[in-house]
C-alpha positions in Angstrom: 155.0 64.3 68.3 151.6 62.6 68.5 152.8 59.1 66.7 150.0 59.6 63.9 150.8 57.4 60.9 150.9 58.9 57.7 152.4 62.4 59.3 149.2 64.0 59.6 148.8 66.1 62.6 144.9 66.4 64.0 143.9 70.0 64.7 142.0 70.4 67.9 139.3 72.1 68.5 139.4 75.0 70.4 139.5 74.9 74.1 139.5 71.5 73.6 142.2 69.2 75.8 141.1 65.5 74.9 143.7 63.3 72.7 141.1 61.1 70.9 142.8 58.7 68.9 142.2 59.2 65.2 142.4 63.0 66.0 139.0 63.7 66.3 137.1 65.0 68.8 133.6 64.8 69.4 131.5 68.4 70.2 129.5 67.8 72.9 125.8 69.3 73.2 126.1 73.0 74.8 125.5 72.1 78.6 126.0 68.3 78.2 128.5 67.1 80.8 127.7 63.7 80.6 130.3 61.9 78.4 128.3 59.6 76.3 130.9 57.8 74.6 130.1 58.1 70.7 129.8 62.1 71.7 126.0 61.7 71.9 123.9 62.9 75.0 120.7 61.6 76.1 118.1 65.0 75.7 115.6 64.4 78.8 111.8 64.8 78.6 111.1 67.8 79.5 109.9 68.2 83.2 110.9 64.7 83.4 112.7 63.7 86.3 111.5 59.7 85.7 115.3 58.2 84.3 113.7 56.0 82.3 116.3 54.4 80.1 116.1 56.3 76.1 114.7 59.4 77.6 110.8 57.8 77.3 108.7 58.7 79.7 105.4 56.1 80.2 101.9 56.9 78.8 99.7 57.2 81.7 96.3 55.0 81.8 93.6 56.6 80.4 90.8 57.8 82.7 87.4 56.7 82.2 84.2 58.8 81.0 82.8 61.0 83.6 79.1 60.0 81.8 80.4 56.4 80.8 77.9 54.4 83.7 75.1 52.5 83.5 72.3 51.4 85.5 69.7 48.4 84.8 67.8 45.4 86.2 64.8 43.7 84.8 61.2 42.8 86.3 59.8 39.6 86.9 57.1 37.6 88.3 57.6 36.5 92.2 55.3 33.2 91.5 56.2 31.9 95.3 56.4 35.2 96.8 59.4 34.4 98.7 61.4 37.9 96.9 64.1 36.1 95.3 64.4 35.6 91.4 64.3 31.5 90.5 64.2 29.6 87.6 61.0 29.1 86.1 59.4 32.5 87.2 58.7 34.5 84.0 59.9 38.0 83.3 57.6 41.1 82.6 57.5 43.2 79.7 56.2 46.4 77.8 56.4 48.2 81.6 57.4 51.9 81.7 60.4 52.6 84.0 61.7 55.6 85.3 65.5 56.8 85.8 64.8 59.7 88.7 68.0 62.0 90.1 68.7 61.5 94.0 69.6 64.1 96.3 72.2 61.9 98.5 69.5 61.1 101.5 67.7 58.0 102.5 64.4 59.6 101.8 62.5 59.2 98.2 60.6 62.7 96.7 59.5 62.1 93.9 57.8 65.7 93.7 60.7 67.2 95.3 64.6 66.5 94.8 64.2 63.6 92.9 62.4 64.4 90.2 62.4 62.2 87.2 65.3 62.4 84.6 64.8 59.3 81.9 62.4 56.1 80.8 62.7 52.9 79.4 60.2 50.0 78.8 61.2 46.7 79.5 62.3 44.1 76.7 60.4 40.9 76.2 63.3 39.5 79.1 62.0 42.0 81.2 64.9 43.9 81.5 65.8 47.8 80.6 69.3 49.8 81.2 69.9 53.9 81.6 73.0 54.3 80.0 75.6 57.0 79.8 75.3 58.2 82.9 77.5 60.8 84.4 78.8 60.5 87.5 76.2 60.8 90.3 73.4 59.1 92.6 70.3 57.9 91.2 66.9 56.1 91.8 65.2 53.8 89.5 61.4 53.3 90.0 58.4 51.2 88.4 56.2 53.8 86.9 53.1 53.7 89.4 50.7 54.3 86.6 51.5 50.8 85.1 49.6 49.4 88.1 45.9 51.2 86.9 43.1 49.5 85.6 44.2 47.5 82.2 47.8 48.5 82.5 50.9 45.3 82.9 51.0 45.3 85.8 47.1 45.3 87.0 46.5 43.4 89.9 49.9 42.8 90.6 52.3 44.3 93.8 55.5 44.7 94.6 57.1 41.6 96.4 59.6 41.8 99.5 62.3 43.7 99.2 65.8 42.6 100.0 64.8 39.5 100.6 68.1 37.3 100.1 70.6 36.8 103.6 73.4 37.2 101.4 72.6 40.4 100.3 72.7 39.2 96.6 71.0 42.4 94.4 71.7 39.9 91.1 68.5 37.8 92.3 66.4 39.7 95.1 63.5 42.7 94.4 65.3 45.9 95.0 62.0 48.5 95.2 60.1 49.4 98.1 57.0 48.3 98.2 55.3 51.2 98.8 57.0 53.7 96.4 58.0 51.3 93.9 61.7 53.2 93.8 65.2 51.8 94.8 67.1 53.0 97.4 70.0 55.5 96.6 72.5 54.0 93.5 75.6 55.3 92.5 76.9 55.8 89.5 80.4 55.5 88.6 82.0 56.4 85.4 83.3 53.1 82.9 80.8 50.8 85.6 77.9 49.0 84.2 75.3 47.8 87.6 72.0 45.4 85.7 71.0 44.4 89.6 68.3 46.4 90.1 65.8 44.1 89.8 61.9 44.4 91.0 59.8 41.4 91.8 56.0 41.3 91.3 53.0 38.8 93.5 49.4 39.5 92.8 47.7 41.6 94.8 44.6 40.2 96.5 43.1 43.5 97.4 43.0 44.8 93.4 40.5 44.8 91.5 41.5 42.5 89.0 41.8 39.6 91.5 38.9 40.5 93.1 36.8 37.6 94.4 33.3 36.4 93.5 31.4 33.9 95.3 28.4 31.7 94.2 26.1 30.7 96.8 25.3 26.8 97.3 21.8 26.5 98.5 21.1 25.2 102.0 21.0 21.6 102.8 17.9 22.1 104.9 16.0 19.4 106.4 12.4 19.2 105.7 9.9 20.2 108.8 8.6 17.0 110.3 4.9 18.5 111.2 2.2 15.3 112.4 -0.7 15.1 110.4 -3.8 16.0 111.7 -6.1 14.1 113.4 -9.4 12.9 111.7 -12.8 14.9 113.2 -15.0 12.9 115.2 -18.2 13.2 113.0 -21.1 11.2 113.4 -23.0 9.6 110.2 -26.2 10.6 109.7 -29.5 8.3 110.3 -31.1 9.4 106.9 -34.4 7.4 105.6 -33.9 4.9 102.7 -34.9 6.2 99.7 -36.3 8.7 98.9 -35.2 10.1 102.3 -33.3 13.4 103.8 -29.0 12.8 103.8 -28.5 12.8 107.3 -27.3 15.6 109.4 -23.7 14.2 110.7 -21.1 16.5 111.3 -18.2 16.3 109.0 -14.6 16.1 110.8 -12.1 18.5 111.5 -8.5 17.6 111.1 -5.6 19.5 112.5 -2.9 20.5 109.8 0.6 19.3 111.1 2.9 22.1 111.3 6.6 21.5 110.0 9.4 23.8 110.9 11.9 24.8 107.8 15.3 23.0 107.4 17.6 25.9 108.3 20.4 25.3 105.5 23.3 27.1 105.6 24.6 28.9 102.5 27.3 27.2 100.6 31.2 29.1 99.5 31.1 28.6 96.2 34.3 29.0 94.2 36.6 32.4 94.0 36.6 33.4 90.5 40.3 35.4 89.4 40.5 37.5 86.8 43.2 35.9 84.7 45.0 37.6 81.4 44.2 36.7 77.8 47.7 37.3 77.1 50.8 39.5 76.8 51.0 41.8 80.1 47.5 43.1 79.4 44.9 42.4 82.2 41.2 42.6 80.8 38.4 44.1 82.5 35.4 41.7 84.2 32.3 43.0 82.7 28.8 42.9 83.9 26.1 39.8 82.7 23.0 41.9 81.6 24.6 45.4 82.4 22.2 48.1 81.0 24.1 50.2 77.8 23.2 52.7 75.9 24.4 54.9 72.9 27.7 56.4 73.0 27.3 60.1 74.6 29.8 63.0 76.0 33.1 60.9 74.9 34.3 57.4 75.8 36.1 57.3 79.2 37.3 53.2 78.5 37.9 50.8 76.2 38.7 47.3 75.6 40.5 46.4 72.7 41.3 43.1 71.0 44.6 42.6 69.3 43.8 40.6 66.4 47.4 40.3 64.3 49.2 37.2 63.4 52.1 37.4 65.5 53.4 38.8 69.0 54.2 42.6 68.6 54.2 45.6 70.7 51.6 47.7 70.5 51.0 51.4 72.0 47.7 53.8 72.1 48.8 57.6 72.1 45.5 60.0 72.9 46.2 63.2 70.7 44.7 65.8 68.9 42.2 66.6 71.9 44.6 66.7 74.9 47.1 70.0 75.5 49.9 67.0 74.7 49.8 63.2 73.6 49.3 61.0 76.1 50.5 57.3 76.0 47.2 55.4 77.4 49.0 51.9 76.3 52.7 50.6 75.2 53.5 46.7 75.9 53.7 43.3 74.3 50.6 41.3 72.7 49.9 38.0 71.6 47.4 37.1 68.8 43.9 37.7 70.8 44.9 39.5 74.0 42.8 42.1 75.6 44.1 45.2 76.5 42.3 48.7 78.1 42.9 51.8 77.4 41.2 54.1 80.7 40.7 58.1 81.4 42.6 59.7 84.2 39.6 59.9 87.3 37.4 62.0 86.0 38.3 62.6 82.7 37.9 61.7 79.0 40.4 59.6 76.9 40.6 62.7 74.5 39.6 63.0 71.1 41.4 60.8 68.6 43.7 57.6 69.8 46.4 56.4 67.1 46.6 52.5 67.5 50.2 51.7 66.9 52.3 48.4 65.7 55.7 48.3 66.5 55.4 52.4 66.5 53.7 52.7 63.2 49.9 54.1 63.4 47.6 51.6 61.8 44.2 52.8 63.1 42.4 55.6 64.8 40.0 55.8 67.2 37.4 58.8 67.0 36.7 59.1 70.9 34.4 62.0 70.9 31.2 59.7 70.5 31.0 61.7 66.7 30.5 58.4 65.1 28.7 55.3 65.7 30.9 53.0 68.1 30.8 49.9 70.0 31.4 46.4 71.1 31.9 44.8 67.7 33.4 47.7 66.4 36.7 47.0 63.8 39.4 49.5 63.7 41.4 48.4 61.1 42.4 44.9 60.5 44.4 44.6 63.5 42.4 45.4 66.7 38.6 45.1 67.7 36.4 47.0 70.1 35.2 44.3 72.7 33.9 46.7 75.4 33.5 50.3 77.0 32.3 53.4 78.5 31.4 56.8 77.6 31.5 60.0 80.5 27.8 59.2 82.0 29.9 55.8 83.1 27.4 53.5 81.1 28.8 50.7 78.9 28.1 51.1 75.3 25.6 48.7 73.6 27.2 46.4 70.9 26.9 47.1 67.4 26.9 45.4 64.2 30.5 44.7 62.4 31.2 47.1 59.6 
C-alpha cells in the first residue's frame, strides 16, 4: 500500500521507521543523532568543542624562538660633546665589544655575575649586533682594553650618557662612563633592539692628547743704568822735549748699573696628538731620545701599514704566550700608524703574525733574536717606525733590508 510506481515494494531496514521516498533509507553513523539530510554527519575534531563550520578547527599562531633576539648599536664619535648622535659625526670602527650576562640588578660585576658571554668588532659604520639570543637580561660593554696606549679608542672617553629629554636610545650614548657597560637589556625572543649606542669625546687627561707648551721668551725691557761720570784728572806739566810725561792722575768713571727687563714667559701653542689614520692613534716619540740595541724582548712597537687600499688588519702574539693574544684588530688606511704594546710589565711574546683581512702575511720575531728596528720591513705590507725592548729604551734605527 505505499503508492510505489512500478509495484516495487522498498524493504526497510531493520528497526528502521522512516518512509523515505524512493524506499531508501539512509544508515546513520553509530551514535549520530543529528539528521544531516543526505544521511551524512559532521565527525567533530577530536577534543574540539570550537563548532566551527566543516568540523575545522584553526591553526594557532606560531610562537616565536625562545633564542630568536637580538641586541646591537653602533659607536661613534661625540664631536660636540653634547651625547646625542648628529649628522656629520663619524662612526668608529675595528673596536672590540663585549655581550656580558646580567644577573637582574642595577649594579654591573663584571668579575662577578656578569661575566662576559660574546664579542663582536664594529663594522666600518660603527655598528655590531649579538644575535640569537635566548631569552634573558643582558649588558653590552666597550672592551676597556680598546682605550690603552695605540688601541681605537686612545685618548678618547666615553661621552654623557642618556643625554636626550625624550629618552630616545636610537640617538643618545647608552654606557656609563665609568664602566663603559649598559644598563640592564632584555631580551625577548623574535625582537631585534640596534639602540645601544656609545658615544665617544677625547679625553684631555690621556696621554695621547696630552699638551706640550713652547716657551715665548720674555719681552723684557733693557736696564736703563747712567753712565759714569768722567774722573777729575789733572794734566800733567811735563818739559817740552825731551822732558818727563807728566804725573796727572787719570779719571775714574763710575759704570752705570742697569736693572734686567723682567719678561714674562710666553704660552706657546698646545700641541695634540692627532691620528695618521683608520682608528689607530700613534705614539709621540722623543727628539734625540737615547736607543740602543734590541735586548730582553720588545715591549712596543709602532707599525706602518703600507698596502694599497683600506683593510683590516689584526696582530695576534703566539707561540711564546700560554695562549694567542690579539695585541691589534681594526681598520687601516694606506700609511696609518698603529702600536702594538705589552700588558704592564710584560713582554709582547715571542712571535706576532701580522694579519690582512685574517690572512697572516708577516711575522714579527719579538725575542730581540734578530736584528730589528726603526726601518725594519716585514713583508711588503707593514714597516717598523718605532719601539721598545724590556729595559724600556727605544731601539736605534736600522738600515732597510
Amino acid at each position: 500500500v505505499t503508492g510505489v510506481p512500478c509495484g516495487d515494494t522498498p524493504t526497510p531496514t531493520p528497526g528502521d521507521g522512516t518512509s523515505v521516498p524512493g524506499g531508501e533509507t539512509p544508515t546513520p553513523t553509530p551514535g549520530d543523532g543529528t539528521g544531516v539530510p543526505g544521511g551524512d554527519t559532521l565527525t567533530p575534531t577530536p577534543g574540539d568543542g570550537t563548532g566551527v563550520p566543516g568540523g575545522h578547527t584553526p591553526t594557532p599562531t606560531a610562537e616565536p624562538s625562545p633564542c630568536s633576539a637580538a641586541l646591537g648599536g653602533n659607536l661613534w664619535r661625540d664631536l660636540d660633546e653634547d651625547g646625542l648622535q648628529e649628522e656629520g659625526e663619524p662612526y668608529i670602527r675595528g673596536v672590540r665589544v663585549l655581550l656580558h650576562t646580567s644577573d637582574g640588578d642595577d649594579v654591573f660585576e663584571p668579575d662577578g655575575d656578569d661575566g662576559p658571554l660574546a664579542l663582536r668588532v664594529t663594522l666600518p659604520d660603527g655598528g655590531f649586533a649579538f644575535t640569537n639570543l635566548c631569552t634573558g637580561t643582558y649588558h653590552i660593554r666597550v672592551d676597556p682594553n680598546e682605550m690603552r696606549l695605540g688601541r681605537p679608542l686612545d685618548g678618547l672617553r666615553v661621552t654623557l650618557q642618556d643625554a636626550d629629554e625624550n629618552a630616545r636610545d636610537s640617538i643618545d650614548s647608552d654606557a656609563d662612563p665609568v664602566t663603559l657597560a649598559t644598563d640592564v637589556l632584555r631580551a625577548v625572543p623574535g625582537r631585534i633592539d640596534l639602540d645601544s649606542d656609545v658615544g665617544f669625546v677625547v679625553d684631555p687627561g690621556s696621554d695621547a692628547t696630552a699638551t706640550a707648551r713652547a716657551a715665548t721668551p720674555g719681552a723684557g725691557t733693557p736696564g736703563s743704568g747712567t753712565p759714569g761720570t768722567p774722573g777729575p784728572g789733572t794734566p800733567g806739566a811735563g818739559t817740552p822735549e825731551p822732558g818727563t810725561p807728566g804725573p796727572g792722575t787719570p779719571g775714574v768713571g763710575t759704570p752705570g748699573v742697569g736693572t734686567p727687563g723682567a719678561g714674562t714667559p710666553g704660552a706657546g701653542p698646545t700641541a695634540t696628538a692627532t691620528p695618521r689614520g683608520g682608528n689607530a692613534t700613534p705614539i709621540a716619540t722623543a727628539t734625540a731620545e737615547p736607543c740602543a740595541p734590541c735586548r730582553g724582548g720588545l715591549i712596543q712597537l709602532r707599525l706602518r701599514y703600507l698596502g694599497p687600499r683600506s683593510t683590516r688588519v689584526s696582530a695576534v702574539a703566539d707561540k711564546g704566550t700560554w695562549h694567542a693574544r690579539q695585541l691589534f684588530d681594526g681598520w687601516l688606511e694606506p700609511g696609518a700608524d698603529f702600536v702594538l704594546a705589552a700588558e704592564h710589565g710584560g713582554r709582547l711574546g715571542a712571535l706576532i703574525s701580522l694579519k690582512i683581512n685574517g690572512r697572516t702575511v708577516a711575522v714579527v720575531d719579538a725575542t730581540c733574536g734578530k736584528p730589528t728596528g726603526p726601518g725594519k720591513r716585514y713583508g711588503e705590507h707593514f714597516e717598523l717606525l718605532a719601539g721598545r725592548s724590556l729595559d724600556g729604551i727605544a731601539l736605534c734605527p736600522r738600515a732597510r733590508p
